[in-house]
C-alpha positions in Angstrom: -39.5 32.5 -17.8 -36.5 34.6 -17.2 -33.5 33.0 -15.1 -31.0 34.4 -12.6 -28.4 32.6 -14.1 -28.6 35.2 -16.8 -31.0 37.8 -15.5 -29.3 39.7 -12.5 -31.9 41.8 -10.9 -30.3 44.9 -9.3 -32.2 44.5 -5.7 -31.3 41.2 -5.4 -28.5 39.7 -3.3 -26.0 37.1 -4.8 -27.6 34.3 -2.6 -31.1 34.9 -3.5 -30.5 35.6 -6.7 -29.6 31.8 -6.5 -32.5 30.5 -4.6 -34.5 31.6 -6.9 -32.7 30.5 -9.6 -32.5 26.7 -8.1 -37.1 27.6 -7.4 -37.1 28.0 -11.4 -34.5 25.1 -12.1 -36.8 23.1 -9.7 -40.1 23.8 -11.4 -38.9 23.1 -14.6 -37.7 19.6 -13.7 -41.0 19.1 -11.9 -42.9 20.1 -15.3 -40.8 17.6 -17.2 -41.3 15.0 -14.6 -45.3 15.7 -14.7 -45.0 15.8 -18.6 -42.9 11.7 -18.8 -46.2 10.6 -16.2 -48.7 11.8 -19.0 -46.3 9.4 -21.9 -46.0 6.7 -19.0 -49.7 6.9 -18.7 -50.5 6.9 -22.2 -47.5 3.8 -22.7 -49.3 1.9 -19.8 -52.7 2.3 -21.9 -51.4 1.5 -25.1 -49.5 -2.0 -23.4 -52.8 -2.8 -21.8 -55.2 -2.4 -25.1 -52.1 -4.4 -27.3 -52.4 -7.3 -24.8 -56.1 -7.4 -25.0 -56.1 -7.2 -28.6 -53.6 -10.4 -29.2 -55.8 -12.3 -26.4 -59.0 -11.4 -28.1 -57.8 -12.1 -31.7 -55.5 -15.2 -30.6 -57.3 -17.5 -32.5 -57.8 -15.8 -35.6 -54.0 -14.8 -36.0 -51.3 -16.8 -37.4 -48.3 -17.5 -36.2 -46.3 -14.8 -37.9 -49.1 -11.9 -37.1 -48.4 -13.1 -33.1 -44.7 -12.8 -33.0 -45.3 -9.5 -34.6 -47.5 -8.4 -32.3 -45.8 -9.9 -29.3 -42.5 -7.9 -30.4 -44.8 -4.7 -30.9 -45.5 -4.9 -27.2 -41.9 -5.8 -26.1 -40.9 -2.9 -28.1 -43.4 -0.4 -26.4 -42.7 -1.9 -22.9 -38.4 -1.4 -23.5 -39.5 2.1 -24.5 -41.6 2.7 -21.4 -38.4 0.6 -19.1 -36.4 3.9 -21.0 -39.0 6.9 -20.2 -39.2 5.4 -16.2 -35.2 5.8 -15.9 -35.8 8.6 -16.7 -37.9 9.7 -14.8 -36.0 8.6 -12.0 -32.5 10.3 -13.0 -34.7 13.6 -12.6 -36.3 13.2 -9.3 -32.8 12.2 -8.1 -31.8 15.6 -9.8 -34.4 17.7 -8.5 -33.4 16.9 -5.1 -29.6 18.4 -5.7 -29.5 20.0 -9.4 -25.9 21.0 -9.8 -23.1 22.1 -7.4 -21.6 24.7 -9.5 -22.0 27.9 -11.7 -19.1 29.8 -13.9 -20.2 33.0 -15.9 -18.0 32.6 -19.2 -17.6 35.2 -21.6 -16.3 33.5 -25.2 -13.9 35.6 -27.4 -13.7 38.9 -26.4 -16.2 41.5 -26.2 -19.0 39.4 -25.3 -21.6 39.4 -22.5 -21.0 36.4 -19.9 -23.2 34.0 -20.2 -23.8 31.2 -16.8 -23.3 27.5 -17.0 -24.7 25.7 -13.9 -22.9 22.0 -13.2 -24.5 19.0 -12.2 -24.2 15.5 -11.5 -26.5 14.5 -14.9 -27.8 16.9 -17.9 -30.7 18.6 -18.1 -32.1 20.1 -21.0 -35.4 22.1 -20.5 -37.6 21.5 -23.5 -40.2 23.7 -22.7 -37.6 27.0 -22.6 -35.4 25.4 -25.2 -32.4 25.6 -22.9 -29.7 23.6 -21.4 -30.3 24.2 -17.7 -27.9 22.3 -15.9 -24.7 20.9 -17.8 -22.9 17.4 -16.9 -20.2 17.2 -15.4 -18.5 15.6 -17.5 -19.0 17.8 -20.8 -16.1 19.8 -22.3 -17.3 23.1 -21.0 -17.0 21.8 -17.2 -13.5 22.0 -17.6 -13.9 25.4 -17.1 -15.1 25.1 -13.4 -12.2 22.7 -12.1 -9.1 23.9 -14.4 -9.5 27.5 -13.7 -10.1 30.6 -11.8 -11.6 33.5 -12.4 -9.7 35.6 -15.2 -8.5 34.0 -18.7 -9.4 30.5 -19.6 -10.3 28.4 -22.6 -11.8 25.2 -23.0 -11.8 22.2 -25.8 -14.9 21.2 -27.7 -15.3 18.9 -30.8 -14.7 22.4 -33.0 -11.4 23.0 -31.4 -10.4 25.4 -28.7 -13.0 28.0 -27.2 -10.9 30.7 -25.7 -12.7 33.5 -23.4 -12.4 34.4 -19.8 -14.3 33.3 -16.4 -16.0 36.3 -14.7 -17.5 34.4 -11.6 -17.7 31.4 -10.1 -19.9 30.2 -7.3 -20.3 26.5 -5.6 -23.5 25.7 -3.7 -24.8 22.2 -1.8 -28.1 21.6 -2.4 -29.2 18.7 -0.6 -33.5 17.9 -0.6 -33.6 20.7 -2.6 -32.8 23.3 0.1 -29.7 25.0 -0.5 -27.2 24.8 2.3 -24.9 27.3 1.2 -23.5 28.9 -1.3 -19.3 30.3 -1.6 -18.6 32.8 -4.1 -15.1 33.8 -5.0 -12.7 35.5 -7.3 -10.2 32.4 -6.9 -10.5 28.6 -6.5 -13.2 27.9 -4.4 -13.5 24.0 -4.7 -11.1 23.6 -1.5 -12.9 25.5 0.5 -16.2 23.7 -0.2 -13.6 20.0 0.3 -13.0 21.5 4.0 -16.9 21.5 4.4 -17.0 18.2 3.0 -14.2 16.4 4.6 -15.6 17.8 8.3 -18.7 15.9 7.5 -19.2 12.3 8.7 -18.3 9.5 6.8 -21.5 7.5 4.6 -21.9 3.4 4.7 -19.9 3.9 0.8 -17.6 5.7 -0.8 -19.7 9.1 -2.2 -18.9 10.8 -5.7 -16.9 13.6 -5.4 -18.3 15.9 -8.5 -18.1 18.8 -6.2 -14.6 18.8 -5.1 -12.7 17.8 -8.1 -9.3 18.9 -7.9 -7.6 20.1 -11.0 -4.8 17.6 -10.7 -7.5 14.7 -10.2 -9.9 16.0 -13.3 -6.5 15.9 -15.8 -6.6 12.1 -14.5 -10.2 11.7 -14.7 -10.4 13.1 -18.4 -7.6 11.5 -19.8 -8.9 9.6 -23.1 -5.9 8.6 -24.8 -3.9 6.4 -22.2 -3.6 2.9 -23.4 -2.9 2.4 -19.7 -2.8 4.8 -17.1 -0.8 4.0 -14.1 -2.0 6.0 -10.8 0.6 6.3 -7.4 -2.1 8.0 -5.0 -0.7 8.4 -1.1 -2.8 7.4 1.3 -6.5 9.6 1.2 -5.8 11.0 -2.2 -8.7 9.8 -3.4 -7.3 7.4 -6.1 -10.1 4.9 -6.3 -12.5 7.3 -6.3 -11.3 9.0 -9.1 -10.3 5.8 -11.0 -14.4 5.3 -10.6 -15.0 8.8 -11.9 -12.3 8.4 -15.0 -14.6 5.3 -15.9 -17.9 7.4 -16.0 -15.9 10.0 -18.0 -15.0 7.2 -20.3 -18.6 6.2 -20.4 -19.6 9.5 -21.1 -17.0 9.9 -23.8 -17.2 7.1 -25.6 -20.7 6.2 -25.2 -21.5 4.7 -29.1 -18.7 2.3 -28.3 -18.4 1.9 -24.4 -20.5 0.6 -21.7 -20.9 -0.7 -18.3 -20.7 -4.4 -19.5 -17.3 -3.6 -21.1 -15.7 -2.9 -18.0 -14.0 -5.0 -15.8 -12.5 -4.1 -12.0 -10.3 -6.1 -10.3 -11.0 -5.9 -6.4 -8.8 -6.6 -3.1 -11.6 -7.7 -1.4 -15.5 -8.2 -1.6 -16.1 -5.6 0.9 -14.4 -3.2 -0.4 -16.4 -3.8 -4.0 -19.2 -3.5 -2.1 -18.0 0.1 -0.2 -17.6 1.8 -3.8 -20.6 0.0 -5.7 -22.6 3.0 -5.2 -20.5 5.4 -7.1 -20.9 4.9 -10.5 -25.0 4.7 -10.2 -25.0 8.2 -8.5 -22.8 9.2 -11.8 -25.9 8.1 -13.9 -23.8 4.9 -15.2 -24.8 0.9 -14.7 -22.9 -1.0 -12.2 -20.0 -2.6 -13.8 -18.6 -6.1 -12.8 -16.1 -7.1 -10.5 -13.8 -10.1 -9.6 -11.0 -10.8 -7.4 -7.3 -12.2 -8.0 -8.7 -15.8 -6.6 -11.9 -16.0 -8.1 -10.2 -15.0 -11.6 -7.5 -17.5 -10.5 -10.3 -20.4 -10.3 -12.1 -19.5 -13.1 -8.9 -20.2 -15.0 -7.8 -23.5 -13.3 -11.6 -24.6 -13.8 -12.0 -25.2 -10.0 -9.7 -28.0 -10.3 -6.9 -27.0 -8.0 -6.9 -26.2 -4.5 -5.2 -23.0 -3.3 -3.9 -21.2 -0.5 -6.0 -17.7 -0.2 -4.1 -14.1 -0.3 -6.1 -13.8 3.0 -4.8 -16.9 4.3 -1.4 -16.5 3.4 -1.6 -12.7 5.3 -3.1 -14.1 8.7 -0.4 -17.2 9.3 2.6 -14.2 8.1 1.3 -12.0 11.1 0.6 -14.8 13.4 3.7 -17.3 12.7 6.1 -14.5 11.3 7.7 -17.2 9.2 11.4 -16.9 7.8 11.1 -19.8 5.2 7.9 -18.4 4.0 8.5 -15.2 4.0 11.5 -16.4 1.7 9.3 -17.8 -0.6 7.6 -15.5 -1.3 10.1 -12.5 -1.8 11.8 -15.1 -4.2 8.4 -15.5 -6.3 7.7 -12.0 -6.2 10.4 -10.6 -8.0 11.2 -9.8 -11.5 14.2 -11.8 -11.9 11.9 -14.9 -10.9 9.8 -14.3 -13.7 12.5 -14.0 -16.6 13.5 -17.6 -15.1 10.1 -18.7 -15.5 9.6 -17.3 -19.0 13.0 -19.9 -20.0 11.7 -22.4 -17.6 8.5 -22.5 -20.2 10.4 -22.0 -23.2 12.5 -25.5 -22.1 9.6 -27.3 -21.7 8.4 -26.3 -24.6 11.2 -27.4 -26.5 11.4 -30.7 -24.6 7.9 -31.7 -24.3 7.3 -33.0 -27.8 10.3 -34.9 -30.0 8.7 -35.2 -33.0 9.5 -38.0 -35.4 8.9 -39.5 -39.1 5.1 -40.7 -39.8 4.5 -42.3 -42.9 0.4 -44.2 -44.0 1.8 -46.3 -46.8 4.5 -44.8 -48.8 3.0 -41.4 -47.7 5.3 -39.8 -45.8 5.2 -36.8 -43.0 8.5 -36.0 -42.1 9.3 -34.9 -38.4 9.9 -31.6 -39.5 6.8 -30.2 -40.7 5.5 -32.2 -37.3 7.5 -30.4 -35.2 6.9 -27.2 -37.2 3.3 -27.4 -36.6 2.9 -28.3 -32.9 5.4 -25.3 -32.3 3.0 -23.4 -34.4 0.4 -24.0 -31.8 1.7 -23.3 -28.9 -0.5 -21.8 -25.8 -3.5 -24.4 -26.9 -4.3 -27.1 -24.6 -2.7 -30.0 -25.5 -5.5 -32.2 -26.6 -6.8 -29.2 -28.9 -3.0 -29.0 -30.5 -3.1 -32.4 -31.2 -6.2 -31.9 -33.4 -4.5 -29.4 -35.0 -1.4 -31.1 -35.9 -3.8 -33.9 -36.9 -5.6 -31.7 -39.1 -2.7 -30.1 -40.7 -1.2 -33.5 -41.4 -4.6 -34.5 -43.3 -3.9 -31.0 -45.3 -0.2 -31.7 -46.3 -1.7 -35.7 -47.7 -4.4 -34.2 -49.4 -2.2 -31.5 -51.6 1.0 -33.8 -51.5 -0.1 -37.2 -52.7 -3.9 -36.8 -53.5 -5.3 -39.0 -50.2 -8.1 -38.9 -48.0 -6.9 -40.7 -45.0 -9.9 -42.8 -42.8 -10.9 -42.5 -39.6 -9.0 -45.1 -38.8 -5.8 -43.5 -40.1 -6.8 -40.5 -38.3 -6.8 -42.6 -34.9 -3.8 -44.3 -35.7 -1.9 -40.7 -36.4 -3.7 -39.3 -33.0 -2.2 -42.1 -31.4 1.6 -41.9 -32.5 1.3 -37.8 -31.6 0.3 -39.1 -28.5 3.4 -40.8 -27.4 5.9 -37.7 -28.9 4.4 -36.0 -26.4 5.7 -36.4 -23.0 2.7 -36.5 -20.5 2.6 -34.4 -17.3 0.4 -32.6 -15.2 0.6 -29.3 -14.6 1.0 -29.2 -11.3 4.4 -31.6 -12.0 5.8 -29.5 -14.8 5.4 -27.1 -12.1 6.9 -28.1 -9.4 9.6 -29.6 -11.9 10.6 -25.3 -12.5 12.3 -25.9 -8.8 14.1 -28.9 -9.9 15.4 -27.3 -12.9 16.4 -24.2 -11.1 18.3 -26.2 -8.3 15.9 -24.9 -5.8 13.6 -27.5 -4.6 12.9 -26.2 -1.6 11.0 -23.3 -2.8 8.2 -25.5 -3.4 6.3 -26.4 -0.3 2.6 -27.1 -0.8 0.0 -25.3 1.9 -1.8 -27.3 4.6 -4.1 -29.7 3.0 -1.9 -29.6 0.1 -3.0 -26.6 -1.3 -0.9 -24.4 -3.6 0.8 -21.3 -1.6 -0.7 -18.3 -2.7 2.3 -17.5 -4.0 2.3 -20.1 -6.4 -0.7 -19.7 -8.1 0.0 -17.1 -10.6 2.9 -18.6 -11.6 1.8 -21.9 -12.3 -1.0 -20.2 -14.0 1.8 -18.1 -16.2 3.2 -21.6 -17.4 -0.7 -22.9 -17.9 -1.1 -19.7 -19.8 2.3 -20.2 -22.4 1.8 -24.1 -22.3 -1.4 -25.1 -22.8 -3.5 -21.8 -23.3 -6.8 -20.9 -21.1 -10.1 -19.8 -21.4 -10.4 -16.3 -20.4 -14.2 -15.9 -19.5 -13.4 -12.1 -19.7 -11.7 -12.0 -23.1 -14.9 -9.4 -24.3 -13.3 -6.9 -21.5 -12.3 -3.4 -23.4 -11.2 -1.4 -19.7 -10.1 -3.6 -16.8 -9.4 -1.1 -13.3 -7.1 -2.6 -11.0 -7.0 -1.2 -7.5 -4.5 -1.8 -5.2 -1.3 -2.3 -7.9 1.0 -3.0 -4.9 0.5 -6.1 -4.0 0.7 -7.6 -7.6 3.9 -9.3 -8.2 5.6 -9.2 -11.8 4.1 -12.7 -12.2 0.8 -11.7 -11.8 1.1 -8.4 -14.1 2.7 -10.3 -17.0 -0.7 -12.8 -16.4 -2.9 -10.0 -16.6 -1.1 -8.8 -19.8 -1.7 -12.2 -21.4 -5.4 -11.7 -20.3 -6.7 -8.5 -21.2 -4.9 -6.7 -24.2 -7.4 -4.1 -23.1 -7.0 -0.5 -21.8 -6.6 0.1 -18.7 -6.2 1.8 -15.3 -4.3 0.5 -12.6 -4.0 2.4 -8.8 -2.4 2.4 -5.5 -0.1 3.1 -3.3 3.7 1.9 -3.0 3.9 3.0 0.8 0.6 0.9 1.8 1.5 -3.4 0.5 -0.2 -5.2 2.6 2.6 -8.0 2.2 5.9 -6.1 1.7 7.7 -9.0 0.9 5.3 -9.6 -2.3 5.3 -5.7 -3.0 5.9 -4.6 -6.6 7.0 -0.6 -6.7 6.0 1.7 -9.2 9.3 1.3 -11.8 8.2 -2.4 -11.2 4.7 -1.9 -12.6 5.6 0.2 -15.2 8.3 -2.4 -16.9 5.4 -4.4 -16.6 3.3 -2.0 -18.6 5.9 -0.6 -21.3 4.2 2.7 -22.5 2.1 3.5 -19.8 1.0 6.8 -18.3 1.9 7.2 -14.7 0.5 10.3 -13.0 0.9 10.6 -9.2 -1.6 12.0 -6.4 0.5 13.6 -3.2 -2.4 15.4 -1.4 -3.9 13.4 0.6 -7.8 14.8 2.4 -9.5 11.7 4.6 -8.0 12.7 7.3 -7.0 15.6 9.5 -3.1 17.1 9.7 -2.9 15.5 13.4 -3.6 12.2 12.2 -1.7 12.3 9.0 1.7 14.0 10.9 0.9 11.1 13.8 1.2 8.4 10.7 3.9 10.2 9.1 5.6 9.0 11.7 4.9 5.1 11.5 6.0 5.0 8.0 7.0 7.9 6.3 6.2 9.0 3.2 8.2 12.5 1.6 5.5 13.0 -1.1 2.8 12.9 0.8 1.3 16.4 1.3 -1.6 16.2 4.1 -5.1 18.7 3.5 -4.8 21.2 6.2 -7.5 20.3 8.2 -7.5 20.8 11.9 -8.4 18.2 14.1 -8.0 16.5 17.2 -4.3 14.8 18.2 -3.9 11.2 18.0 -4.3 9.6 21.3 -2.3 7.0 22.5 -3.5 5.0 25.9 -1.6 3.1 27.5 -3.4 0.7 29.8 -2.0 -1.3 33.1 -3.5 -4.9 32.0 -5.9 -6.6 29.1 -8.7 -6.1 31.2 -8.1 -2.1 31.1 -7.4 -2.3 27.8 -10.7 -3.9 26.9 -12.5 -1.0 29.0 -10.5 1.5 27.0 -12.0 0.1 23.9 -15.6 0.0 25.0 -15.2 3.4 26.1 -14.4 4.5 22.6 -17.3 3.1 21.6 -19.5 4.7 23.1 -18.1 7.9 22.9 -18.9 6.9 19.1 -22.1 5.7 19.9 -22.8 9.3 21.9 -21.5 11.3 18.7 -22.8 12.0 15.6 -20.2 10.1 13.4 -21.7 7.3 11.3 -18.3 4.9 11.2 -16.1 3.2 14.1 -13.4 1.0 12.6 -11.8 -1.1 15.3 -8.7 -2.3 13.4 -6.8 -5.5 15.1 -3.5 -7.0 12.7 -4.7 -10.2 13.3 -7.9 -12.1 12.8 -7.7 -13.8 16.2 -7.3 -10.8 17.8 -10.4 -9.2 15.9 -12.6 -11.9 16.8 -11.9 -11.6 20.3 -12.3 -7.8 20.9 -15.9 -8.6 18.7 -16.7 -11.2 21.0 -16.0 -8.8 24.1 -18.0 -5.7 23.0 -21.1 -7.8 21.7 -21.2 -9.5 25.0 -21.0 -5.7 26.5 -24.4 -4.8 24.8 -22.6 -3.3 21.8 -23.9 -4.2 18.1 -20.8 -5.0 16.3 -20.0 -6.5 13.0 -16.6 -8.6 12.4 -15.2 -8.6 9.3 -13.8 -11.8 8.2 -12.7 -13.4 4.5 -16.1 -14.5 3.8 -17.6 -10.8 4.5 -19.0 -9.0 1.5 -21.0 -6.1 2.6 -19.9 -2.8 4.2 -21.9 -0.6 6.6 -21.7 2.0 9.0 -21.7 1.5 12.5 -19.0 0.0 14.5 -16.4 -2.4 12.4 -13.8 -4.1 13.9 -11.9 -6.0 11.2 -8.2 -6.5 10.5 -5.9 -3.8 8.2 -5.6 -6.4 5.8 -9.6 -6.1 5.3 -9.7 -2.1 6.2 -7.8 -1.2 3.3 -9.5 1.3 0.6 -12.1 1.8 3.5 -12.4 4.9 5.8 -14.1 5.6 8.6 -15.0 8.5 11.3 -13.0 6.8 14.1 -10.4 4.3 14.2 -9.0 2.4 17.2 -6.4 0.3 16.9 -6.1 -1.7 19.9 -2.5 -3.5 21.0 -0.4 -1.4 19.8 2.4 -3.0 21.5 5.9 -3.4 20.9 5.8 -7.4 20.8 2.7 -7.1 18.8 3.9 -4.4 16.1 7.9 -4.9 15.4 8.2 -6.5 11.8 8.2 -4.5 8.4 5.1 -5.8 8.0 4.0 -4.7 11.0 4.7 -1.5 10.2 2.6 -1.1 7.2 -0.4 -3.2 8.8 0.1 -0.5 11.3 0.6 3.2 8.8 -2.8 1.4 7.2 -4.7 1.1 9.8 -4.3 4.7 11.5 -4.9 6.0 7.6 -8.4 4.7 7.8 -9.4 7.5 10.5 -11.0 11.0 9.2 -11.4 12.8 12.2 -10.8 10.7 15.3 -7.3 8.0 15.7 -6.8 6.1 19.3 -4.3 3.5 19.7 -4.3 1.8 22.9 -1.7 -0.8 24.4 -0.2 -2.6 27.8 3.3 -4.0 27.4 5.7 -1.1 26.1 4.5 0.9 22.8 5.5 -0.1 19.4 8.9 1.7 18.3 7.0 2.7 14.9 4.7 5.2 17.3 6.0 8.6 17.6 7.6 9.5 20.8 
């Protein structure tokens, strides 16, 4: 079979030169697909006579010939689980191949030859050739790095130098091809404008096709110990955080995999929105926890807590000074030094060791002291072993004695009283006392922690009495949303996962600007680290990026020049208007053919309310609260706490009211929630507009 990737017939057009190209492609995969249903067949069989055989012969085989045979059949069944995969991955290919071709010629001299790019590999056995190449090889560099003209591209033998002569993108979508761009220059953006006009899916969707050069050197950067990521709003950071981790899978598949990988969420609906991505990248789901859960796992559910969410909704609905206070104080670096001596003075306080003697044996308080010290980060009932233990050592090689078990009580008893007894919530709260600041500790209704003082009295759990990290196996751990960690909570993580990792986000977009840590911030945090930046943003169109330019603005943010319509802002005579306005919009939306309305309130109250009025209006809504942990399309109305990392066709942000949106907060509630929008942003209000809105 002779292809058009390397076959140009001379009365052939360019484009169906391609189709029938994609026609052979297609028929190959279908060949290969018919050929694994034969071995599945045959594998089906051969499970089918192995079972009959061990129930027909059960009686007359031992125990030993069973096992055998029972792990013969497990063994044929894995490699059948193996062949069905698959089989799948290619159907899944046949219905969209690849997305791109470059003709590279290598050296100089030679004939071009074509390389088609894809989502997965695909190696034709039949015609002994690699078809369609993944995206992730080293030769795929070629199609995002460079144009047409000189080029060169790194494989395990070192640099291949040569030049591009073509390059063509297609979409192929159910197998048809939709179109095909062909172009002596960069074509990617030019297939990103097709993309980006297309309506939003119930998930985030891989972006193989649209790879930007500056997002590929992030993607396929192997050596970072930890790679720090400032992406403005609609750059597309998580999306290529999720794409650097299949690279890394690809990569370093002999020592890498899904269950390795660890990533650190804002919120369960948002890890549900991009839990599709790394499956349509051919890679296993990887696991994901938040800040509380991880927070509970290490406090063994023993002590109550204030959530991030919680502490969010009574900011924007009391607009607390004292708290607010609080919480800038805990969030900063200088608190965090303080709490590093805070824990070395307990340290040095909490035990006063003294002389033991059994006999005329004698331990002298020294070598106590010595040892406990030795210990430190071990919970305390552990380190007394260990001291104990250590004392049984030093008898044994000093004077020749087994000590009893009774000795051994006594001993556990008299470590016992050197050590002064607290709980950690005490020795907490005692940091305030010692500082001079009492009133920075004021327990939550119900006597919960604050939020805010969860990671540091985990920090002092951590250097006092040691934890155990469930995730300790972890070799990446992805943190999204680096801006509203505090020092405290970095210097926790540190402790927790010596790891590599990749951590993303935005400095413009904290959620809780008095908690926000900037990017100089996170890299103390992270001494060594890479830190690459995103500036173009593409979710949304120029109007609605200039309109939130305006809110809160941001000089490196470059917006994809995309036209659109303007950002409308209503302003309504009364509530009752307002909530007309609203169910106007939606169904507008309803009337279109966008797949995403986001109704984004800045308080939860005020959410639930505008839910209650549309479902009542015949509309099928879904609210968004702390408890939610699925995204889908349709219309959303949740909070821009909750919307953040989401996107969606139209956004209306009710209320947008001067008394409503006037605090610093406010502000970035407000630049988050008008970011969600791709190609439609209303704001409505009554009283007099916000003075964040343009004028």
């Amino acid at each position: 079979m002779k292809f058009a990737s390397s076959h140009k017939a001379k009365d052939q057009n360019p484009e169906a030169e391609e189709r029938a190209h994609l026609a052979d492609v297609q028929r190959c995969l279908q060949r290969t697909v018919q050929k694994i249903d034969a071995r599945l067949s045959r594998y089906q069989q051969e499970i089918q006579e192995q079972k009959g055989y061990l129930w027909e012969n059960r009686s007359e085989m031992d125990h030993v010939e069973k096992i055998a045979m029972r792990e013969a059949i497990g063994q044929t069944v894995m490699t059948g689980d193996s062949i069905l995969a698959q089989r799948t991955r290619l159907l899944k290919l046949a219905r969209s191949p690849y997305f791109g071709r470059f003709d590279f010629a290598q050296g100089t001299g030679t004939a071009s030859k074509a390389y088609y790019i894809g989502v997965h590999h695909f190696y034709d056995e039949h015609e002994k050739e690699h078809l369609v190449f993944d995206w992730r090889a080293p030769i795929a560099t070629l199609f995002y790095d460079f144009e047409t003209g000189p080029a060169a591209y790194l494989s395990p033998a070192g640099e291949i130098p040569g030049k591009v002569t073509l390059k063509r993108q297609f979409r192929i979508r159910d197998g048809v091809m939709e179109f095909m761009l062909e172009s002596g220059l960069n074509i990617v953006d030019d297939v990103l404008q097709k993309e980006l006009a297309q309506a939003s899916d119930d998930g985030m969707k891989n972006i193989v096709a649209t790879i930007q050069r500056d997002q590929n050197a992030i993607i396929r950067d192997e050596d970072a110990q930890t790679l720090i990521i400032q992406g403005v709003a609609g750059s597309g950071k998580t999306s290529i955080a999720l794409h650097r981790i299949a690279f890394l899978l690809y990569r370093f598949k002999e020592t890498l995999s899904s269950r390795d990988i660890l990533i650190l969420s804002p919120n369960r609906v948002f890890a549900d929105y991009i839990s599709n991505v790394l499956p349509e990248l051919g890679e296993e789901s990887v696991a994901e926890i938040g800040m509380e859960q991880l927070a509970d796992e290490l406090l063994e559910r023993k002590v109550p807590f204030q959530t991030f969410f919680e502490q969010i909704a009574l900011l924007l609905e009391t607009n607390d000074a004292a708290m607010r206070q609080r919480i800038a104080v805990k969030s900063s670096a200088d608190f965090l030094k303080k709490l590093g001596a805070y824990a070395e003075h307990v340290e040095a306080t909490i035990f006063t060791a003294a002389d033991l003697s059994l006999g005329r044996r004698c331990v002298p308080a020294r070598f106590i002291a010595d040892t406990f010290a030795r210990h430190r980060g071990v919970a305390v009932p552990e380190r007394l072993t260990r001291v104990v233990g250590a004392i049984e050592t030093k008898l044994g090689i000093d004077y020749n004695y087994d000590i009893s078990s009774e000795e051994r009580r006594t001993l556990r008893a008299a470590l016992k009283k050197m050590h002064r007894t607290a709980t950690l919530r005490t020795t907490y709260k005692g940091f305030y006392d010692w500082l001079g600041e009492p009133e920075l500790f004021k327990p939550a209704k119900g006597s919960k922690l604050e939020y805010a003082d969860l990671f540091p009295l985990i920090y002092l759990k951590l250097r006092l009495e040691g934890v155990d990290n469930p995730h300790k196996a972890v070799k990446h751990l992805l943190i999204d949303e680096m801006q509203d960690y505090t020092p405290v909570q970095y210097a926790v993580l540190a402790r927790l996962f010596a790891c590599r990792k990749t951590i993303l986000g935005d400095v413009t977009q904290a959620v809780n600007p008095y908690s926000a840590s900037r990017a100089e911030d996170i890299q103390k945090a992270f001494a060594g680290a890479n830190f690459m930046t995103l500036t173009k943003s593409y979710r949304s169109t120029l109007p609605i990026m200039q309109f939130a330019q305006h809110i809160c603005f941001n000089p490196d943010l470059v917006p994809m020049e995309r036209p659109g319509r303007p950002a409308l802002v209503l302003a309504c005579r009364s509530k009752g208007e307002e909530m007309t306005a609203i169910r106007q919009q939606a169904e507008e939306f309803r009337a279109s053919d966008h797949n995403t309305l986001g109704i984004i309130c800045k308080t939860q109250k005020q959410a639930e309310k505008i839910a209650a009025g549309l479902n009542k209006e015949g509309f099928s809504v879904r609210l968004l609260d702390a408890r939610s942990a699925v995204f889908s399309g349709g219309i959303i109305v949740c909070t821009a706490h909750l919307a953040k990392g989401l996107e969606f066709d139209r956004v209306v942000v009710p209320d947008v009211s001067a008394a409503t949106y006037h605090t610093p907060m406010d502000r970035n509630m407000l630049y988050v929630a008008c970011t969600r929008a791709m190609h439609v942003l209303v704001l409505t209000h009554t009283e007099a507009p916000s003075d964040f809105l343009p004028r």
